[in-house]
C-alpha positions in Angstrom: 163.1 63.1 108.5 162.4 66.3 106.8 159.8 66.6 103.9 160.5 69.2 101.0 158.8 72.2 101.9 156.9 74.7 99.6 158.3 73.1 96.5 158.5 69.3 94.7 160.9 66.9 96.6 163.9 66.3 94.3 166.6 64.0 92.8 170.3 64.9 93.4 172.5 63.2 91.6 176.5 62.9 92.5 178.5 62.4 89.7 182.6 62.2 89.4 185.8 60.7 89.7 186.8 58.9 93.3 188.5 61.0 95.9 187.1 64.3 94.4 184.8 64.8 97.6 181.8 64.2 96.2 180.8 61.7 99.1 182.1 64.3 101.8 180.1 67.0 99.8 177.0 64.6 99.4 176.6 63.8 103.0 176.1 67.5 103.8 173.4 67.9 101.2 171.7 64.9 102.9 172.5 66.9 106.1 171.3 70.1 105.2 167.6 68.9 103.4 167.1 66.1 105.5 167.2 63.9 102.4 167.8 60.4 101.9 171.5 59.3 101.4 172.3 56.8 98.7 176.0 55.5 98.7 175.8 53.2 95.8 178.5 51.9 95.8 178.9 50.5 99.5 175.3 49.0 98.4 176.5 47.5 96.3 179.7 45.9 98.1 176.7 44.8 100.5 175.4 42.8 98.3 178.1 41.7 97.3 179.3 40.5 100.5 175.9 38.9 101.4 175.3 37.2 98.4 178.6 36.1 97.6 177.6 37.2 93.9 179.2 39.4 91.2 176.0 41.9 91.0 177.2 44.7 89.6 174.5 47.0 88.6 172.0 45.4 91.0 172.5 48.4 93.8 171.4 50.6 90.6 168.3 49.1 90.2 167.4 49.1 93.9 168.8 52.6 94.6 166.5 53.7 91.4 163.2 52.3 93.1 164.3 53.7 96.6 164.7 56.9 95.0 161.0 57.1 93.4 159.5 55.6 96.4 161.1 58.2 98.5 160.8 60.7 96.4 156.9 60.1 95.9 156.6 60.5 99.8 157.9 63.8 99.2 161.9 63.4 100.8 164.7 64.5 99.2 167.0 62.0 97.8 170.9 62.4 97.3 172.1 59.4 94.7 175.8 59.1 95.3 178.7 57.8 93.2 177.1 57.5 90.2 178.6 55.1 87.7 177.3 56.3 83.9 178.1 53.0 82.7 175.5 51.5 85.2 172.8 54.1 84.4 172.4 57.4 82.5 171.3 60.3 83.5 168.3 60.4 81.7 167.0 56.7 83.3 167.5 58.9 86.6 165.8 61.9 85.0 163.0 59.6 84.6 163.4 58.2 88.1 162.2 62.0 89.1 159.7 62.7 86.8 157.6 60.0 87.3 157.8 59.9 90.9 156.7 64.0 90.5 159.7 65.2 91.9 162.6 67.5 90.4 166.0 66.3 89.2 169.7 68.3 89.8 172.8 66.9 88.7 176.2 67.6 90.2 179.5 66.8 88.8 182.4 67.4 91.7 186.0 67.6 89.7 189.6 67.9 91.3 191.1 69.9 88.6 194.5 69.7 89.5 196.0 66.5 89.0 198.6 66.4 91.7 196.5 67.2 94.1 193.8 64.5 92.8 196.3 61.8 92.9 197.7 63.1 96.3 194.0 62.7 97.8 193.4 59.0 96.1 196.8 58.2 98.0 196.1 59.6 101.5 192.2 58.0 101.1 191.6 55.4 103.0 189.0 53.9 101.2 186.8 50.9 101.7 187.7 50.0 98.3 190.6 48.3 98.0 193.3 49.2 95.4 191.8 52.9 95.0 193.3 53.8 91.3 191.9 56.9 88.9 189.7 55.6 86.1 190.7 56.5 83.4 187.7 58.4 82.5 188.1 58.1 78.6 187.6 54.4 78.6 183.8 55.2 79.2 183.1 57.5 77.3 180.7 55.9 75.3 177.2 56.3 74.9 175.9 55.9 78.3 178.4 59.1 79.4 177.7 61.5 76.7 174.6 62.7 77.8 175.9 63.2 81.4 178.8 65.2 79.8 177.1 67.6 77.2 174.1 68.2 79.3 174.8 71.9 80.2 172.4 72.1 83.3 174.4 70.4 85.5 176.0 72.0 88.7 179.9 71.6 88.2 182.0 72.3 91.3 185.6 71.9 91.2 186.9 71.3 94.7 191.1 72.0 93.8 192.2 74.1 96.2 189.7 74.2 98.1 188.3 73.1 101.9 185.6 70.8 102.5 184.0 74.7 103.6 184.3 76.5 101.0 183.2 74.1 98.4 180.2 73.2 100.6 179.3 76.6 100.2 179.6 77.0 96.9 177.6 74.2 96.5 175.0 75.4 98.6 174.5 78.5 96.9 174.2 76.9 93.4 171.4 74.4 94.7 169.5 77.4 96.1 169.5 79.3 93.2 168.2 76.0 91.6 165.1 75.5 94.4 164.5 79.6 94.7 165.3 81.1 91.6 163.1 84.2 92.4 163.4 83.7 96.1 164.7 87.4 97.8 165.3 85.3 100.7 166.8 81.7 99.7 167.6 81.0 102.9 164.4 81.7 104.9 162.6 79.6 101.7 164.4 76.7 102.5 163.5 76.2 106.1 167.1 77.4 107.1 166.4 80.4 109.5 170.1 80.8 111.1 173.0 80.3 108.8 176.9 80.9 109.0 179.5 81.7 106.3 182.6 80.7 106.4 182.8 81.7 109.7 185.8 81.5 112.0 185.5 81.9 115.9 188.0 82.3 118.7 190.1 85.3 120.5 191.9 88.2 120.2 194.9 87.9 121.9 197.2 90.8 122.0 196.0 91.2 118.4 196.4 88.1 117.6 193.3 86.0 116.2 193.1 82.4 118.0 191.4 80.5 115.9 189.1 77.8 117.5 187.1 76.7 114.3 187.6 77.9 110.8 185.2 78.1 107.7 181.7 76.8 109.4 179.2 76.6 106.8 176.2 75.6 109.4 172.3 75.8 109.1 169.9 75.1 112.1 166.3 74.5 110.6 162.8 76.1 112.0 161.1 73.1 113.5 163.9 71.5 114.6 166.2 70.8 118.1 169.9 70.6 117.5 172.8 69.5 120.0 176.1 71.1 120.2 178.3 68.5 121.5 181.8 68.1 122.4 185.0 67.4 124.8 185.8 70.4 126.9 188.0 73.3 124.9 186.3 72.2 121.9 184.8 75.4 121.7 180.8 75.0 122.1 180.4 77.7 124.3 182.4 80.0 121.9 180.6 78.8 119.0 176.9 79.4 121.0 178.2 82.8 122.2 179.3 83.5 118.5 175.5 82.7 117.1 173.8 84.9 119.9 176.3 87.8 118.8 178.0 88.0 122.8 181.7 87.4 121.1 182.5 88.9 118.4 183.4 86.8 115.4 186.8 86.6 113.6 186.0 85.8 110.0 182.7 85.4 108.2 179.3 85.8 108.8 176.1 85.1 111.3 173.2 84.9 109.0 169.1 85.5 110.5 167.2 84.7 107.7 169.5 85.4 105.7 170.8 88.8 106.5 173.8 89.3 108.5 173.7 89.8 111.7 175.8 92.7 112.4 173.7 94.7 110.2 171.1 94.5 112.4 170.2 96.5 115.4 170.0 95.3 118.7 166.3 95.4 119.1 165.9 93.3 115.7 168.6 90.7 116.7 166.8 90.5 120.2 163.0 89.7 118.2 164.8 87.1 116.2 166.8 85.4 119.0 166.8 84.7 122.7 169.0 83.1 124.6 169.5 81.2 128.1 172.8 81.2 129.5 174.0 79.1 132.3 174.4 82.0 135.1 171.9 81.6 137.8 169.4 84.2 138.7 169.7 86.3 141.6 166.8 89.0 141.8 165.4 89.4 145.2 161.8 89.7 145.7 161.1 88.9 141.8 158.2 86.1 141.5 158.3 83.5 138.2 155.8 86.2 136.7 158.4 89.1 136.7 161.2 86.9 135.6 159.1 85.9 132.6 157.9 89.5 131.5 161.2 90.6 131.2 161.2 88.2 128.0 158.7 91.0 126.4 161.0 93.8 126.9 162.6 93.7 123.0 158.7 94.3 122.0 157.6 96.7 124.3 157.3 101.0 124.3 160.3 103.1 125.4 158.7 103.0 128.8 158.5 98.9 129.3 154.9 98.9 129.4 153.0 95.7 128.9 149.8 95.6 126.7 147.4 92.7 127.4 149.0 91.0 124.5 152.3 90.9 125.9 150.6 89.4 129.7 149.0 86.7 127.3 152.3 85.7 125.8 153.6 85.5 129.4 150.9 83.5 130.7 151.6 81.2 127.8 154.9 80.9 128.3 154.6 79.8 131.5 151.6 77.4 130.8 154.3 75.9 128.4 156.9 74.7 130.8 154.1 74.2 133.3 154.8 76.5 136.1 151.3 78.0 136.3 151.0 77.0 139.9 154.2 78.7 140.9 154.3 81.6 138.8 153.9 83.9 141.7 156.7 82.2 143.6 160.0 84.0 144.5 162.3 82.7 142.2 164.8 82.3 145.2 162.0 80.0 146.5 161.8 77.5 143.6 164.1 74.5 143.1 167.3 74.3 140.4 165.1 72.8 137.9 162.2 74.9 138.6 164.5 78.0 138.0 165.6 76.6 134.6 162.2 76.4 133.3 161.3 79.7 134.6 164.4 81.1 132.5 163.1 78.5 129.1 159.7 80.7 130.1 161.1 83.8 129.6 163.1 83.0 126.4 159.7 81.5 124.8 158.1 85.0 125.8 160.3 86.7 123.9 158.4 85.4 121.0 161.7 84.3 119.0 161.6 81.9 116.0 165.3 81.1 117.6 166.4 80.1 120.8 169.9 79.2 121.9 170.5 77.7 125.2 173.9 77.3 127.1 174.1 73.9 129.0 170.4 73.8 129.9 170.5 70.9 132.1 174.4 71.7 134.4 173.7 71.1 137.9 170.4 69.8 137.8 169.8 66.6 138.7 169.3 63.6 136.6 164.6 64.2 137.1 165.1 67.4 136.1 167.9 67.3 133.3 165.5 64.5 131.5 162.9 66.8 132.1 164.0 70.1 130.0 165.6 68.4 127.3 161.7 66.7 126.8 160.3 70.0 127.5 162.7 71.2 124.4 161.9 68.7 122.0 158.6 69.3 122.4 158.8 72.8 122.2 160.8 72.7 119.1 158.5 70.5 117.5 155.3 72.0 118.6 156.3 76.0 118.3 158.6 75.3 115.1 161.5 77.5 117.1 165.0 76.4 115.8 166.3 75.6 119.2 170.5 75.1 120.2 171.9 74.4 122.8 175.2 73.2 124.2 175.2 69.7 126.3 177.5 67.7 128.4 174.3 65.1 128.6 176.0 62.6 125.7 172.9 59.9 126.2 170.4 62.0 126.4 171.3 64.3 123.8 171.8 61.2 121.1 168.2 60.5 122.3 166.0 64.0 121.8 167.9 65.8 119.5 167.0 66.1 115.8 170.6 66.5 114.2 173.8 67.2 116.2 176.9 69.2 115.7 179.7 67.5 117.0 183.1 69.6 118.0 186.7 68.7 118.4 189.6 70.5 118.7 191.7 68.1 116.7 189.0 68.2 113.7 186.7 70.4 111.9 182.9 70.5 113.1 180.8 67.5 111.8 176.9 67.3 111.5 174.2 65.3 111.2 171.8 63.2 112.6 173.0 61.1 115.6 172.7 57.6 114.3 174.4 58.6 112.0 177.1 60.2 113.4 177.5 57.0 115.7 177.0 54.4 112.7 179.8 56.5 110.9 182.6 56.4 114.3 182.6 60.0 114.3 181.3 60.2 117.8 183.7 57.6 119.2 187.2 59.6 117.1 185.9 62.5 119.2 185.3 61.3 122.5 188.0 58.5 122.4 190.1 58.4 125.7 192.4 55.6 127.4 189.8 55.8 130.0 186.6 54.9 128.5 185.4 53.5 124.9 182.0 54.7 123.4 180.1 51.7 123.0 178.1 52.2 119.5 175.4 49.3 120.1 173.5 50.6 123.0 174.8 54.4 122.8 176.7 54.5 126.3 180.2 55.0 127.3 182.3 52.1 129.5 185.0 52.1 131.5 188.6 50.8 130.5 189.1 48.4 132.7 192.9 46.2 132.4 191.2 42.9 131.5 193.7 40.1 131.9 191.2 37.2 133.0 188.9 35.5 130.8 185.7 34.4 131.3 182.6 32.7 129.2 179.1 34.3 129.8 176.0 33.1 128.4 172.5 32.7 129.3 169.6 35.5 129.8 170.3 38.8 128.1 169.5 41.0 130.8 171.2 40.0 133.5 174.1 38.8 131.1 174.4 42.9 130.4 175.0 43.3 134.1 177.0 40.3 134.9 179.6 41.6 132.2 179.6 45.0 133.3 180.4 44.0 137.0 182.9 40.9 135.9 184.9 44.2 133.9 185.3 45.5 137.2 187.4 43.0 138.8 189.2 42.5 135.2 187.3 40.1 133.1 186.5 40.1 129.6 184.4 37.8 127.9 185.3 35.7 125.1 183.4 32.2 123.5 185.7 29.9 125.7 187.2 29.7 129.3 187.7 27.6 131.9 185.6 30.3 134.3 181.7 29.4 132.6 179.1 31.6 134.1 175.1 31.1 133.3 173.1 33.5 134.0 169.5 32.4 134.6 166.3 34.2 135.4 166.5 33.7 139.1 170.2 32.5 139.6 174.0 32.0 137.8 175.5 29.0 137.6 179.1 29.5 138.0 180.9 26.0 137.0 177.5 24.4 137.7 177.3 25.4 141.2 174.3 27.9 141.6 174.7 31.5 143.4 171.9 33.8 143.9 173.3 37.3 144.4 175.4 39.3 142.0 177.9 40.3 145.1 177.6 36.5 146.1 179.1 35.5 142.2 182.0 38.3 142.7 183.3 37.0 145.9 183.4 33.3 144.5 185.5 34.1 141.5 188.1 36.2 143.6 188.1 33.9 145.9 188.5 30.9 143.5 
């Protein structure tokens, strides 16, 4: 989790009607500041459903002291689904004040009433019987001073996409944070930014539109995976941020300053990037590969200055290849030759680095190796680092936020629990082949199960017993004539002991 940087951690607070986005819009705020995401209202269905208890207001009060206590610790806090006739504005004013943090309040309307009511219908909410409030029946005294305060951040999301309104939103807030700021974006931590931008191709002069309005950030500090089936469009998308593609709508921001306004030289000081072709140079050691990540800061002869030798020498100390770094790169080993090419990236002194499949056709030593190297990189060197991934475990492991692609649905982000927690990951990857098991993060076979079986006993080897039974078509359920224990040394299988795992197969095949 992200801590406020260069200015007081503060209280956003989500107010409007249901189905007006406010929630979608909310989550992206958390997303984007690394802040804390309060959805009031399914805490307070939890506690509902644990304490079997009308306690309505309760998730109020304990949202209000998990915003000052988080807020105090110096993380942003996003309150959403604010109900004014559960607490006013200025109670959650207060909240911010006293915990020494700043307050902004945003009211997100649906102006249009058709289209309002067409949303509530097509919502499927956890709420059951979604209806409009009608909003006059509280206005009383706990909603007047949410609606005449005049401070408040309105955006009205009619007619609008999820995109654009995020943007919107964004720029309002950082006018909020940065009021002098010449350079919002750099302030706030964001160092690569896009708007509204569409990639694809050019076919016969016609655009072919992969992904539409992307409103994306990638943060200093900070390793983010690009994840998704393939023809989702990651490599487009990474291509697209390094400027190799042209784009074809919107905008590539570095630091805040389009990228097609810049030269070559300046794009190549702000970004590097490591794409997935090998490298064939004969006679070139590790040494030479690497110096040719100094070239963007070097004289119109190519020259290196003892500075530029220092950053190569800690380049490669970084991904440890001092030992080899007068090896022929044809010499060195797949893995070895990925780290020589991360070398040369990192001596191109970037604050960004994108990377195209680091870890394809390496082998599973190797792949866990450079995605550690570039978590640790990222957090040690504060680079914003990208890259594109196939490795589904691992990256839900090392990466500090993901941004997951479909071709059926619009780009998602955030952290990866979340993303899990939320059934995002498993609507993208879902297949008649495999499901994506959301309690220990890995994906498992479809098997056709049409016998039944009852497993209990030691947890571990209960993992494993399950995983082979699924093979030859069993499922577990709580009761079976088939009863399998597993035990520490042995199974039991209808109280007759076996002792090997292909032993316990061959029995109930056999049986």
């Amino acid at each position: 989790m992200k801590t406020a940087k260069n200015r007081q951690a503060v209280l956003f607070i989500m107010s409007g009607l249901p189905a007006s986005g406010k929630s979608t819009l909310a989550k992206h705020i958390a997303s984007d500041y690394g802040a804390v995401h309060l959805r009031i209202d399914t805490l307070e269905q939890s506690l509902k459903d644990i304490c079997r208890l009308e306690v309505t207001g309760e998730a109020y009060r304990i949202a209000y002291r998990i915003a000052a206590d988080n807020l105090k610790r110096g993380l942003d806090v996003v309150a959403d689904c604010c109900n004014p006739l559960h607490m006013t504005r200025k109670e959650w004013e207060d909240c911010a004040r006293e915990a020494g943090g700043n307050f902004i309040h945003i009211e997100i309307s649906c102006s249009d009433e058709k289209e309002h009511r067409k949303r509530v219908e097509n919502r499927e909410s956890d709420i059951a019987g979604l209806e409009l409030p009608d909003w006059e029946a509280v206005k009383n005294r706990y909603y007047e001073d949410w609606e005449e305060a005049t401070d408040r951040i309105r955006i009205d999301t009619a007619h609008k996409d999820v995109a654009d309104s995020r943007y919107e939103l964004e720029q309002e807030i950082q006018s909020r944070l940065y009021p002098s700021a010449e350079n919002r974006y750099l302030r706030s931590g964001s160092i690569l930014t896009t708007r509204r931008l569409s990639i694809g191709y050019l076919r016969k002069g016609r655009k072919k539109k992969i992904q539409s309005g992307l409103n994306l950030s990638l943060q200093k500090g900070e390793l983010l995976c690009l994840i998704g089936p393939n023809g989702s469009g990651k490599s487009t998308l990474l291509r697209s941020l390094a400027g190799l593609q042209e784009v074809l709508e919107g905008d590539v921001l570095l630091e805040g300053r389009p990228m097609k306004e810049l030269s070559r030289s300046e794009t190549a000081r702000m970004l590097s990037v490591v794409l997935t072709e090998s490298v064939e140079i004969e006679n070139a050691c590790i040494r030479d590969i690497v110096r040719m990540g100094r070239q963007p800061h070097t004289s119109w002869w190519g020259a290196l200055s003892a500075a530029d030798e220092e950053k190569v020498k800690e380049a490669i100390a970084l991904v440890h290849l001092e030992d080899k770094a007068d090896r022929n790169i044809n010499e060195l080993s797949d893995g070895e030759r990925q780290r020589a090419m991360i070398a040369k990236a990192l001596a191109q002194d970037t604050p960004i680095v994108l990377l195209d499949e680091p870890t394809a056709h390496l082998d599973l030593s190797n792949r866990v190796e450079i995605m550690l190297l570039l978590h640790r990189l990222a957090h040690t060197t504060d680079k914003a680092i990208l890259l594109s991934t196939h490795e589904l475990d691992m990256a839900l492991q090392v990466a500090d936020r993901i941004w997951l692609m479909s071709s059926q649905t619009s780009l998602q982000e955030g952290v990866p629990e979340d993303l899990v927690l939320s059934g995002s990951f498993n609507r993208v990857f879902q297949s008649p082949n495999y499901v994506f098991n959301a309690t220990n993060g890995n994906f498992s076979m479809n098997y056709p199960l049409k016998n039944e079986v009852c497993v209990r006993g030691d947890k571990t080897r209960m993992y494993w017993t399950l995983r082979a039974l699924a093979r030859i078509g069993y499922r577990a359920v709580p009761q079976a004539a088939l009863q399998i224990e597993a035990r520490p040394d042995d199974w039991l299988l209808n109280g007759s002991p076996i002792y090997s795992m292909e032993e316990l197969l061959e029995a109930i095949l056999h049986k």
